[in-house]
Every structure is written in structure tokens, then in C-alpha cells.
VOGU-3710 file (C-alpha; in Angstrom, 3 decimals, decimal comma):
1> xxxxxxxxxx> 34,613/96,316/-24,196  37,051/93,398/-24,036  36,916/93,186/-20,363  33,294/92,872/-20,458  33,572/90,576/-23,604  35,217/88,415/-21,335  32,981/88,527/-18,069  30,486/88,068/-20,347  32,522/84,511/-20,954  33,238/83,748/-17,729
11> xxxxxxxxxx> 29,870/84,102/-16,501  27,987/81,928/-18,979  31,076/78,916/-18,779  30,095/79,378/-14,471  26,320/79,123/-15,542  26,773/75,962/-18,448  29,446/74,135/-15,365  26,791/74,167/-12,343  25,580/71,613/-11,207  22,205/73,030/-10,966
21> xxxxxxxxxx> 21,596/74,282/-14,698  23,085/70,112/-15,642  20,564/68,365/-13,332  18,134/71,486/-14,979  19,224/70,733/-18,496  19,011/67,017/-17,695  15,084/66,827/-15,937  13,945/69,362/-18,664  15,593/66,718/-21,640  13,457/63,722/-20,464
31> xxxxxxxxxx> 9,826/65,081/-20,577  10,656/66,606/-23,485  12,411/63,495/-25,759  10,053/61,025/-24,751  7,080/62,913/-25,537  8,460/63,934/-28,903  9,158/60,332/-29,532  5,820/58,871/-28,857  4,354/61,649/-30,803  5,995/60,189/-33,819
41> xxxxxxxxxx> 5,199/56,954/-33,214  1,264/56,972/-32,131  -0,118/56,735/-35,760  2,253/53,556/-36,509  0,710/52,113/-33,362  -2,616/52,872/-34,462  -2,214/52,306/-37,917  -0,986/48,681/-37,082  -2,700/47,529/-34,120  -5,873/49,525/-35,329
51> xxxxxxxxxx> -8,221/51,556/-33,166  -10,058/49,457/-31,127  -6,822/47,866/-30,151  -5,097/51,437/-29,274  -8,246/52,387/-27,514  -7,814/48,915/-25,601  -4,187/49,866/-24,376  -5,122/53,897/-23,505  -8,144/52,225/-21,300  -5,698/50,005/-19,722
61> xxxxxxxxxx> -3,191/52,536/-19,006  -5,634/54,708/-17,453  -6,961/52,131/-14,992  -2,949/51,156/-13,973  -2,510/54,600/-13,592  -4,575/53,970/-10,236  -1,978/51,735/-8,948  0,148/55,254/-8,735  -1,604/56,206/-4,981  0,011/52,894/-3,826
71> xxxxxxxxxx> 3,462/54,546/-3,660  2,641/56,486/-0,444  4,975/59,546/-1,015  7,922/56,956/-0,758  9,383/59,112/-3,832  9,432/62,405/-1,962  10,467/61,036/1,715  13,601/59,241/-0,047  14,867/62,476/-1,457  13,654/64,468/1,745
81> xxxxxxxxxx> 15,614/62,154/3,593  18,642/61,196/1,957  19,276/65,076/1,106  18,974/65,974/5,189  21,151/63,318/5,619  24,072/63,706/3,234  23,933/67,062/4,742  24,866/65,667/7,925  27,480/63,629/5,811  25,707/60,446/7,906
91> xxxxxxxxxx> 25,897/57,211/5,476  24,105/55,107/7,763  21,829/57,576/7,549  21,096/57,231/3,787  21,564/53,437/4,055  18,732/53,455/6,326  16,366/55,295/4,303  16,682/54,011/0,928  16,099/50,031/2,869  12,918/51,271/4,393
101> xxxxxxxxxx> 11,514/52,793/0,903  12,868/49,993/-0,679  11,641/47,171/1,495  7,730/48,780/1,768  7,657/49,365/-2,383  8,634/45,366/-2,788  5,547/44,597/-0,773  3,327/47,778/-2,932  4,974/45,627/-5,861  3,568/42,390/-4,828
111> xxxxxxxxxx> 0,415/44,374/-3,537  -0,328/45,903/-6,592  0,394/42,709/-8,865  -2,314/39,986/-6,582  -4,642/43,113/-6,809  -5,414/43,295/-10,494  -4,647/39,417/-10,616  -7,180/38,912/-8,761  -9,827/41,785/-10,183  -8,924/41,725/-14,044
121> xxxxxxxxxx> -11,723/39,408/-14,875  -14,172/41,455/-13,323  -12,829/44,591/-14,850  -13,422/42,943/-18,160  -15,805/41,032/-17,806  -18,510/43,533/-16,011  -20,527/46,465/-17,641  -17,905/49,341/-16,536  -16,489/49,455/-20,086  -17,387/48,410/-23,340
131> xxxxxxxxxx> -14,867/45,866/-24,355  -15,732/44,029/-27,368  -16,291/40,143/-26,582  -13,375/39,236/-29,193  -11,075/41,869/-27,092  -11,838/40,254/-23,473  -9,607/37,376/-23,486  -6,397/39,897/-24,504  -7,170/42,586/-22,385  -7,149/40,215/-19,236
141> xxxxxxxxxx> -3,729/39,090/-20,029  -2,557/43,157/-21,281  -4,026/44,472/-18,039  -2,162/41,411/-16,066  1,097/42,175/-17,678  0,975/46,134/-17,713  -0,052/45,900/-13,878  3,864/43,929/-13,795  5,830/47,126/-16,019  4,155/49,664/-13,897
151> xxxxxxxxxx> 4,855/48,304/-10,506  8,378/47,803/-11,555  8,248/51,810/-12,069  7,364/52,157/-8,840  10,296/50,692/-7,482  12,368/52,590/-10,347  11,138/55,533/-8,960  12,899/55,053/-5,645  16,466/54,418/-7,524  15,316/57,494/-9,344
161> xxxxxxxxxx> 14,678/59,578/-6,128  18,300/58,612/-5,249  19,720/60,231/-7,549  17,828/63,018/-6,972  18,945/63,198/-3,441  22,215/63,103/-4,780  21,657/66,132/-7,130  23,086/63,731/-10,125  19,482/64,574/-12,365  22,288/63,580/-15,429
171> xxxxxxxxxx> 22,379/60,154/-14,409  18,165/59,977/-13,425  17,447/61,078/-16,870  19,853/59,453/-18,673  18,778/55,889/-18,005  15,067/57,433/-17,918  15,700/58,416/-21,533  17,378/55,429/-22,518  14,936/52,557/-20,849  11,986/54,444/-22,037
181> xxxxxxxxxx> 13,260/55,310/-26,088  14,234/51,543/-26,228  10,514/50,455/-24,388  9,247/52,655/-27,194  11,118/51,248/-30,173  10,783/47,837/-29,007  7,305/48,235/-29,081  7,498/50,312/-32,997  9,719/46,769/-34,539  7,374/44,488/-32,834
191> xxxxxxxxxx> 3,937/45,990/-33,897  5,393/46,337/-37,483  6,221/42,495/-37,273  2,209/41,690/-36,394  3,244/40,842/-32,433  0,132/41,174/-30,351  -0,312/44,282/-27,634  0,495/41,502/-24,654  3,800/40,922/-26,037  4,689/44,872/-26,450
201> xxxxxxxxxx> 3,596/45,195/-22,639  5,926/41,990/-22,000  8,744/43,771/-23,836  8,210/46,375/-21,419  8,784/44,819/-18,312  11,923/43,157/-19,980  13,616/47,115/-20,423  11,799/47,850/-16,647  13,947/44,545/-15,527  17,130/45,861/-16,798
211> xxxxxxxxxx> 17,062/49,421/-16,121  16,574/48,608/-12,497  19,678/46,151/-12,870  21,903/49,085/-13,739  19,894/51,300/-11,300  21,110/48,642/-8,592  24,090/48,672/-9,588  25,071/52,333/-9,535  23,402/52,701/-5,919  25,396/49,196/-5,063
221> xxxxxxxxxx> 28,656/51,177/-5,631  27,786/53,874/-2,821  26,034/51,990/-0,556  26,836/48,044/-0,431  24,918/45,651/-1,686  23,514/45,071/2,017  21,117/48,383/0,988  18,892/45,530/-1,135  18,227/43,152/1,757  14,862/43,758/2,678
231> xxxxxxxxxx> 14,538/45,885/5,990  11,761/47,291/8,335  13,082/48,822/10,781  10,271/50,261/12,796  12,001/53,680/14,108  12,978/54,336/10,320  9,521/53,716/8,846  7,862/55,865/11,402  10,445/58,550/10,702  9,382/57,686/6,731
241> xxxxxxxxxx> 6,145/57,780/7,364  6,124/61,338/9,130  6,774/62,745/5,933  5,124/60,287/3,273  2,098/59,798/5,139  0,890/63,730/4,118  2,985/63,078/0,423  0,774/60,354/0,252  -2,754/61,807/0,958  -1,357/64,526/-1,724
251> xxxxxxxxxx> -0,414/61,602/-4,553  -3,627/60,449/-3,977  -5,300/64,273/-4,127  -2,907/64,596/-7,217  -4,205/61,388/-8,952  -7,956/62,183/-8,364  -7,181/65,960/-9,064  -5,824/65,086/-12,640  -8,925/62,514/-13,508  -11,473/64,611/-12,152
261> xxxxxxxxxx> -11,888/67,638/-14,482  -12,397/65,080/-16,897  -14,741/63,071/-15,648  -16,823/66,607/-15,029  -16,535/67,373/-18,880  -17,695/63,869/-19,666  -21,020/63,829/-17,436  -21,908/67,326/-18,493  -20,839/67,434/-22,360  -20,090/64,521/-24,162
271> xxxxxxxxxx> -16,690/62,055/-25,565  -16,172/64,339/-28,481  -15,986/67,343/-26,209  -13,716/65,844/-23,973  -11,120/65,045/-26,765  -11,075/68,903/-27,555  -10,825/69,828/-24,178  -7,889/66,756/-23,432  -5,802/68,412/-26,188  -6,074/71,819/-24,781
281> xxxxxxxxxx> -5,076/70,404/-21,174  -1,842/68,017/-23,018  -1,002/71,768/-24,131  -0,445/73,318/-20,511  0,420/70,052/-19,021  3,488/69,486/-21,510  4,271/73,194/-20,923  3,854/72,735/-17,126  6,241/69,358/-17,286  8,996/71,389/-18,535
291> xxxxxxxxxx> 9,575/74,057/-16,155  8,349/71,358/-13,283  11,261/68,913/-14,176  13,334/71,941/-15,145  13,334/73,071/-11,549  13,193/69,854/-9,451  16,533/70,683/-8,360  15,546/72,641/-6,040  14,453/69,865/-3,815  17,095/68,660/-2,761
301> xxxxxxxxxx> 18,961/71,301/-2,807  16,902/73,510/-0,808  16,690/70,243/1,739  20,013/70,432/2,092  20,776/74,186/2,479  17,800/73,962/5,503  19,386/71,623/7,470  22,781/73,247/7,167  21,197/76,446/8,232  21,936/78,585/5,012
311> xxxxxxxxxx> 20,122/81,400/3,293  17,922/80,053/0,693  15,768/83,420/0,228  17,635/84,534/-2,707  17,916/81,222/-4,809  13,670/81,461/-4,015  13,582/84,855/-5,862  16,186/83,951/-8,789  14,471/81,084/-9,380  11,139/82,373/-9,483
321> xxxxxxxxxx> 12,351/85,151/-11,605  13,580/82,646/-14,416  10,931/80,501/-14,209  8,035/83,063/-14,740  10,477/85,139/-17,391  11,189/82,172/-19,600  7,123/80,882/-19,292  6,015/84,258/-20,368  8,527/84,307/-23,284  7,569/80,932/-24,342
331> xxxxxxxxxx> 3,572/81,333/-23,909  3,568/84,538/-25,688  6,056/83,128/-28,187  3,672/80,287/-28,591  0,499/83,136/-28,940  1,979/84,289/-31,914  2,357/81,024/-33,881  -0,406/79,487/-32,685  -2,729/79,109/-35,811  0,096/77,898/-37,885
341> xxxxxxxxxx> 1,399/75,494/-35,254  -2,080/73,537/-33,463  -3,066/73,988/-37,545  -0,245/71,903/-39,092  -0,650/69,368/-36,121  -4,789/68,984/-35,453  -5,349/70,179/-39,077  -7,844/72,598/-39,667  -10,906/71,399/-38,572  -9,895/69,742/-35,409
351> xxxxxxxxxx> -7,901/73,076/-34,457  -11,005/74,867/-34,776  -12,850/73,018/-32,385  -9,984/72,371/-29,787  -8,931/76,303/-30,265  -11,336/78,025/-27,356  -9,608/75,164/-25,101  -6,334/75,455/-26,206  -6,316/79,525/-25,419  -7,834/78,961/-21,996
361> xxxxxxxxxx> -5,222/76,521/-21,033  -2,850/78,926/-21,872  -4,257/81,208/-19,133  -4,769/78,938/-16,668  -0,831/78,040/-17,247  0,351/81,377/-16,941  -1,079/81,133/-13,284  -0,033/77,614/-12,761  3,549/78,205/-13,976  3,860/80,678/-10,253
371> xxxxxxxxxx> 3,293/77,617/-8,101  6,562/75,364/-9,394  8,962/77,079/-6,824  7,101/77,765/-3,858  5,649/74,140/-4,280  9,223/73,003/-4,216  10,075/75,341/-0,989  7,181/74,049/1,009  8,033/70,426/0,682  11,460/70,924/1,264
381> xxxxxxxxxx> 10,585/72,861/4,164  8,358/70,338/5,591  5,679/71,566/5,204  3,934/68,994/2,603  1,003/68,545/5,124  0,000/72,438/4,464  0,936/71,700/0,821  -1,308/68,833/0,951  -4,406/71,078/2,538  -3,989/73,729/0,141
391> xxxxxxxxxx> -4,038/70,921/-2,880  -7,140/69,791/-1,207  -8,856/73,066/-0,840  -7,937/73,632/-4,642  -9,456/70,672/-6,023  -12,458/70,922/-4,524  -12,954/74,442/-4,767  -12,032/73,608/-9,083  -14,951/70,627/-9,297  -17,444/73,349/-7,549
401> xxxxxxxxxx> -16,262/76,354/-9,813  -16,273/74,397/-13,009  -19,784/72,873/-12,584  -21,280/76,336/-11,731  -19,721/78,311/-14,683  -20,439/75,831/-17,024  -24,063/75,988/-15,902  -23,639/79,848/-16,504  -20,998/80,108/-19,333  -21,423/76,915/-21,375
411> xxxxxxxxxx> -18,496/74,655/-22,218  -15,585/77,503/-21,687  -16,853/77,746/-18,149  -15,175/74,559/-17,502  -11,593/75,823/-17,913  -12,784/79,216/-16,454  -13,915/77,485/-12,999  -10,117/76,267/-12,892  -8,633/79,542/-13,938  -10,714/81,556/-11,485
421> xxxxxxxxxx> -9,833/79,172/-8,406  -5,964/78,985/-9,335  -6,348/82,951/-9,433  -7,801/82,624/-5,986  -5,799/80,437/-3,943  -2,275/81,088/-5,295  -2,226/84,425/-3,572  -2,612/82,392/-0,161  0,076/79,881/-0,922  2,976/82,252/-1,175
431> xxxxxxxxxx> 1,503/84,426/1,602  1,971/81,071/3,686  5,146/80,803/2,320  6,523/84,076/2,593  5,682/84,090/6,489  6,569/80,091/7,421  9,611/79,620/5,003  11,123/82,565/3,658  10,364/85,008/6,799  9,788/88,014/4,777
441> xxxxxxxxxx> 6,089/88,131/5,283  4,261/90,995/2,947  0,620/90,593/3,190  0,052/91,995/-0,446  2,892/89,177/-1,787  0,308/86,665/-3,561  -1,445/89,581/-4,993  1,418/91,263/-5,978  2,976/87,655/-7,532  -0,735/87,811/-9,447
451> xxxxxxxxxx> -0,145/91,123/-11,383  2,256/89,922/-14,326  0,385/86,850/-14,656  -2,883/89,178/-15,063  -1,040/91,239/-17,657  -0,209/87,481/-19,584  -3,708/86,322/-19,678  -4,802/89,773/-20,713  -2,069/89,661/-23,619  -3,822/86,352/-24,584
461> xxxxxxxxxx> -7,121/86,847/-24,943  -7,120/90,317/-26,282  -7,421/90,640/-30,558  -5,421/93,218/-30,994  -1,854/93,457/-31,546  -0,847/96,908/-29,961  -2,591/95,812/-27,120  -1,015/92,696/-27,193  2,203/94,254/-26,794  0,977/96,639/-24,322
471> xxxxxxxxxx> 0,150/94,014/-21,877  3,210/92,071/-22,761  5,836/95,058/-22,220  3,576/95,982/-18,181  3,987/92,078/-17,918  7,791/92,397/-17,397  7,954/96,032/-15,672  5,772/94,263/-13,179  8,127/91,354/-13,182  10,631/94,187/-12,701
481> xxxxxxxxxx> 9,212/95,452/-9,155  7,255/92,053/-8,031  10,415/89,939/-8,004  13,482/91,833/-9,567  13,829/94,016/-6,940  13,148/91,281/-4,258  16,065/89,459/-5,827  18,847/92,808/-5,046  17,232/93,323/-2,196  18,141/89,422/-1,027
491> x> 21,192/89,500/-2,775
//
């Protein structure tokens, strides 16, 4: 008993040291702080800067949000990059790369900036939304300045996919925890001294400014301050470019794929549907955040293992085995306290309406949850232009569905259409990726990967509790022979 007592130890001190469950622990802490932390502050902000204000700075955040597609996948092809070449221990190699992201996001910076300068009066000014006349003047100047803090998080991002490359997540989420808790209680103190929304956005940029000093800094001590001189090399932009042309055409799929469900809901319901339906998609997406950052790991790491030619089947089956465990646990966990939980925090009413939505999200996130590793594996793999198809193929396939079942089913037909579709093409994703990247090709894989998921949705929608537990209990035996065994079997 001792001796196992003590395995037991040494196993879980191995586990807590890795570097994979830190950079894990670490991705998984900041999108869950922040979010917690802006929960707590939203009514101050609207409380103080009042509604039409808040509304104001939501409608400005969604247009900047637009500036996002800009980026061109320079994100992803710095980590693709770096992590092939630390593999082949070149440093010139890595010096080269982060210039070339660098140098092209300093002209998306100045891009981005002379783009809204330039269209912010006609923004506000035109018929597209209905700013109030006393509003106008302020939200030229908020959109101006907001356009300047987001562009400066485009660069960030690069420092940030440094990091990545370098499998330190700690030190990514660290100073994104940091910069973005003192952005937010900057902008708490000065909204409870009566400071205007312009000069919380200004405050913004200030933390931006200095968390891309230290950034600077950090990657200064690795790689020389000669990384920061602007470079263009053409052989090392094409070589960028070969990767973040297809990551591009997906951030740009990605951007219009978040937006576009709710523009559907909004031409075929109305506003006050769409805020039901919003809640029940911040529900899956904050769900979906976790286990996405949770995992991003794998990136590089799997990057890196490629290019030195090791075995990277079994991490895929461990990985998806943990993932898919710990989202059923926490879904069904969340099934059972759902009432008393979306009750305390909509209140009663507002539950009532947003509870239809909320339930269907949670199906269409027991399906989504399957796609965070093999997602991972492709781009890592190279393949992001078959990632990119397949995202493609999905969103249009989810605008087609979700106008036809609403036609048929009424307002739950909307989440239906992109439950049905996700059903549908996930089973061809990991076929793909069983045969291109993990060369253990089983036709029946995707439908087999489908099964537990099934058993989940069925455990949420059904009344009763025996049954409940019924489909909850086949959920994991199917887990059991869908990956478990995979995972010996690999071992």
C-alpha cells in the first residue's frame, strides 16, 4: 500500500513539474481571470458611464474587432516557425522570423491606424448606426483611440507567439494577466472619478505601451536588440507567407464565422432575441476558451516533435482523452446546477428566456470540444490550408442549416442548424487526420469519435434522471473503447 502510496506521489509531483501541464495551467488561468474580472466590473461601468455610453463602447469594440483579419496569420507562422527552428537549434533562424512578423505588423499597425483615421467620420456620421447626435463628436475620438490599443495588440500578439514558440505559456500569460487586470482597473478608478470613455481607451494604450516594453525586453535578452530593426527580407516573407497566407484566409473565415450566426438571428428574429441567444453562445464560448488555451501547448510542441521526426501519435490520443473526459465532467457537472447557477446570475426571468439557448449550446459544445486537438495537429502539421477548407465548408454549410431549420423549427432551429453541421463534418476532419497526420487511418474514426459525444447531448436534453445517468455512465465506456484503448495500443 505504501509503495503505491508513494508512486501515487511521484507521479502527480512528475505531472504538477512538466512543462506542459505549467504552460496548460498558465493559458487556462488567463481566459479565465480576465473574464471573471470584467464580469465584476460591467455594472460599475454601466452604472457610471450609463447605457447609451456602454452601448457606445460595445459598438465600437465590435467594429475594431474587424481590424483582427489584418494580422494575416502572422500569430500562427511565428510559432510555426520559431518552434521548427529551435528544433534545428538554428538562432538565425528564429532571428529571422520574428523580424519578418515584426517588420509586416508595424506597417498592419500604421495600416490599421490611417484606416479608421481616415473612415471614423463616416462611420459616425452615416445611417449604419444610430448614434445619438450628442454621442458623435466622442465616438469619433473613442473609435480613433481604440483603433491605437488594438493595433498595439496586434503587435503584442507576435511577442506573445514567442513565447509560445518557446513553450514558456507562464511568462505569455503572466504579463497577459497583468497588462489586462491593470487596463481593467485603470479603467474601474477612472470611471468612478467622472473621466470620459476617450480617456479609459487612452489609459489603455498607455498599459498596451508598456507591456510591449517589457515584452521587448524579455525577447531583447535572447535575441539582440538587432531583432527590432525593421526587416523584409524577401526569401523570409515568402517562406512566412507560405504558411500565413492560408492562416490568414482562416482568421478572416474565423472573424466572419463568429459575426455571422448573429447577424442571421438578427435579420430573422429580432435585438431581444439575439441577447438570449448571445448569452447562450458566451456559455459554450467561455467553456470552449478554456480547454482551447488549456491545450495550446500542443502547438508548438507537436511542431517541434515533427521536425525532429518523433512519435507524436500517443500524446494525440492522451490528449484527446483528457480533453473530452474533463469537458464531459464539467458539462454534465454544469447540467446539474444549472437552474440554480444561470438563475442567481440572469435572475429568473431572463434565465427563462435565455434557457432553450443556453441547453443547446451545451450540445453543440460537447461536439465542438472534439475539434481542439486535431485542430492543433493539423496546423502543426501543415496542413492549415485543409484546416482552412474544412473551416470554410463549415461555415457555410452552418448559415445554410440555420436559415432552413429555423424556417422549419422556429428560433431553436438556429442553434440546431449549427449542431447538426458540427455533427456532420467533424467525422471528416479526424478521418483526414487520422490518414495525413497520424497514419493510422480507420474509416469509421470520426464516427466512432461521434458516439460519446452522442451519449452527452442525449444526457442533456433528456428529463429524466436515471436516464440521465444512463447516458452519462455509456458516455465514458465509449470513451473507454473510442480512445482508451487507442491510447495502450500507441503507448
Amino acid at each position: 500500500m505504501l509503495n503505491k502510496l508513494n508512486k501515487y506521489n511521484e507521479q502527480k509531483n512528475k505531472i504538477l513539474k512538466s512543462p506542459n501541464f505549467k504552460n496548460a495551467y498558465w493559458s487556462i488561468a488567463d481566459v479565465v481571470i480576465y473574464p471573471a474580472m470584467y464580469l465584476l466590473a460591467t455594472p460599475i461601468f454601466l452604472k457610471h458611464l450609463g447605457a447609451e455610453l456602454y452601448g457606445l463602447w460595445m459598438l465600437i469594440n465590435s467594429l475594431i474587432a474587424g481590424i483582427g483579419v489584418l494580422n494575416g496569420g502572422l500569430s500562427d507562422a511565428t510559432i510555426k516557425f520559431i518552434s521548427k527552428y529551435r528544433a534545428l537549434e538554428d538562432k538565425e533562424g528564429i532571428v529571422r522570423i520574428f523580424r519578418a512578423t515584426y517588420s509586416i505588423t508595424l506597417v498592419v499597425f500604421v495600416l490599421a491606424v490611417l484606416l479608421v483615421m481616415l473612415t471614423s467620420k463616416w462611420l459616425v456620421y452615416s445611417d449604419l448606426f444610430k448614434i445619438t447626435p450628442r454621442l458623435q463628436a466622442e465616438a469619433i475620438v473613442a473609435l480613433q483611440i481604440a483603433t491605437v490599443a488594438f493595433s498595439l495588440r496586434l503587435l503584442e500578439q507576435i511577442f506573445f507567439a514567442y513565447f509560445k514558440a518557446f513553450e514558456r505559456f507562464d511568462i505569455y500569460s503572466k504579463i497577459s494577466i497583468l497588462a489586462k487586470a491593470i487596463m481593467l482597473m485603470a479603467g474601474v478608478a477612472l470611471v468612478l472619478s467622472g473621466y470620459s470613455l476617450s480617456t479609459i481607451l487612452w489609459s489603455n494604450v498607455a498599459v498596451s505601451l508598456l507591456s510591449i516594453i517589457v515584452e521587448g525586453a524579455l525577447v531583447a535578452r535572447k535575441l539582440g536588440l538587432r531583432t527590432f530593426i525593421p526587416d523584409f527580407d524577401k526569401a523570409t516573407v515568402k517562406e512566412v507567407f507560405t504558411f500565413s497566407s492560408w492562416a490568414w484566409v482562416q482568421t478572416i473565415i474565423g472573424v466572419f464565422s463568429a459575426q455571422l450566426d448573429r447577424y442571421i438571428v438578427a435579420a430573422a428574429v429580432n435585438m431581444e432575441t439575439l441577447a438570449y441567444y448571445s448569452i447562450g453562445l458566451l456559455v459554450a464560448t467561455q467553456i470552449h476558451n478554456v480547454f482551447a488555451a488549456g491545450a495550446g501547448f500542443i502547438f508548438p510542441l507537436i511542431t517541434k516533435r515533427i521536425e525532429q521526426k518523433q512519435e507524436i501519435k500517443p500524446i494525440y490520443y492522451r490528449m484527446q482523452l483528457l480533453v473530452i473526459t474533463l469537458g464531459i465532467i464539467g458539462i454534465a457537472a454544469l447540467v446539474f446546477i444549472q437552474d440554480y447557477v444561470f438563475t442567481l446570475w440572469l435572475g429568473e426571468e431572463d434565465y427563462s428566456l435565455a434557457q432553450n439557448f443556453i441547453t443547446l449550446f451545451l450540445c453543440f459544445e460537447v461536439l465542438l470540444i472534439t475539434s481542439v486537438i486535431p485542430y492543433y495537429y493539423l496546423i502543426a502539421s501543415g496542413h492549415i490550408r485543409l484546416n482552412t477548407l474544412i473551416m470554410g465548408l463549415n461555415t457555410a454549410a452552418t448559415a445554410l442549416a440555420m436559415v432552413i431549420l429555423f424556417k422549419i423549427m422556429g428560433e431553436s432551429g438556429l442553434v440546431w442548424g449549427k449542431v447538426i453541421v458540427i455533427a456532420l463534418t467533424s467525422p471528416l476532419l479526424y478521418n483526414i487526420l487520422h490518414r495525413r497526420v497520424l497514419h493510422d487511418f480507420d474509416k469509421l474514426a470520426g464516427l466512432k469519435l461521434l458516439l460519446p459525444s452522442i451519449a452527452i447531448i442525449t444526457f442533456i436534453l433528456v428529463p429524466s434522471i436515471p436516464l440521465k445517468l444512463l447516458a452519462l455512465g455509456l458516455s465514458f465506456i465509449l470513451l473507454y473503447f473510442v480512445l482508451f484503448k487507442k491510447l495502450q495500443a500507441a503507448a
